[in-house]
N, C-alpha and C positions, 0 to 999 in steps of 0.2 A: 546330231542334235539331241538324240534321246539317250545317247552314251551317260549320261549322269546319271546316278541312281541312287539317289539319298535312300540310305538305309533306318538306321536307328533314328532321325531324326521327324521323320514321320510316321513314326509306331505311334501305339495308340497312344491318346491324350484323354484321359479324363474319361476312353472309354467313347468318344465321342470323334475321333480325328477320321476314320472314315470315310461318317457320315460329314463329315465338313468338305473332306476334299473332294467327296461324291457330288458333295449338293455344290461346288466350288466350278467341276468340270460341267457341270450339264448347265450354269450358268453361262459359262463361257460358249460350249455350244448355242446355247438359243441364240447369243447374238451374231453368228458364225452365218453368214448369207452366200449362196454355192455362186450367186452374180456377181456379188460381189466380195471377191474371195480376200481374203487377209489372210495370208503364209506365216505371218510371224504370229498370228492369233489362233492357225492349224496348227505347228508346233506347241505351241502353250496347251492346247487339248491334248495332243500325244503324250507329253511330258506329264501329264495329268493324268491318265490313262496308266501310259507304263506303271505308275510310282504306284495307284490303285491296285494295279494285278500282283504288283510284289505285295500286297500289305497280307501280314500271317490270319489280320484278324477281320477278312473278309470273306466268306463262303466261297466256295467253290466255284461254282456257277457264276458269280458276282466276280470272282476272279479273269475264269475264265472269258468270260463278255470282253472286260476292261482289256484283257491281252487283245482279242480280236480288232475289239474296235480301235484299239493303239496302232494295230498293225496297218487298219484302215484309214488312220491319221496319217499317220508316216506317210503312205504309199502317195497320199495326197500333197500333202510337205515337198516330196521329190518331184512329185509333178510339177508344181507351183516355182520350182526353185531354179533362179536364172540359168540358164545353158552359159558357159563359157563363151567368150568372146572369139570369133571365128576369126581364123588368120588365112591371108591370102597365102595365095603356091607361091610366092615371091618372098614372103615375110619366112616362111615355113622353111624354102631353100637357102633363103640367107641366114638363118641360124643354123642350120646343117653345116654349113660352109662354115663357118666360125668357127665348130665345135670339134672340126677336125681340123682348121688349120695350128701348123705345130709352132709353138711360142717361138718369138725369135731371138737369136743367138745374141747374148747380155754383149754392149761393146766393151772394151777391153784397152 
């Protein structure tokens, strides 16, 4: 999810894009409820986060948090995110069995 990483296109603006997309994520958190959780509105925090920690024109410290607290999105993201559909030892052995049997001979 966080693999994207807009570069040049959110450097500064006016001197002011920062503080927009600072004041942008910490909107999105307030509305963020741990009861009632929204996965696809924890990733839009991380994605917010990440793009924060790369920016050149944000202090150190202010860097540093946004990485942390990105990585503390994420980890929630993957929690949040459906497990794969479980397959029974019959569905599991019958594609086993498929996968080795050998094509049959084309008639002729």
């Amino acid at each position: 999810m966080a693999n994207d990483r807009p570069s040049s296109k959110f450097s500064n603006l006016n001197g002011q894009q920062p503080e927009l997309m600072l004041s942008a994520v910490l909107h999105l958190m307030s509305h963020y409820h741990a009861d009632s959780a929204c996965p696809k509105l924890a990733g839009v925090i991380e994605r917010h986060l990440q793009v924060l920690s790369d920016l050149p024109d944000l202090g150190p410290v202010l860097q540093a948090t946004c990485q942390q607290l990105s990585q503390q999105w994420a980890a929630l993201v993957a929690l949040h995110r459906p497990a794969p559909p479980k397959t029974s030892v019959r569905e599991r052995l019958a594609r086993l069995l498929q996968a080795k049997r050998p094509a049959a001979p084309l008639p002729q």
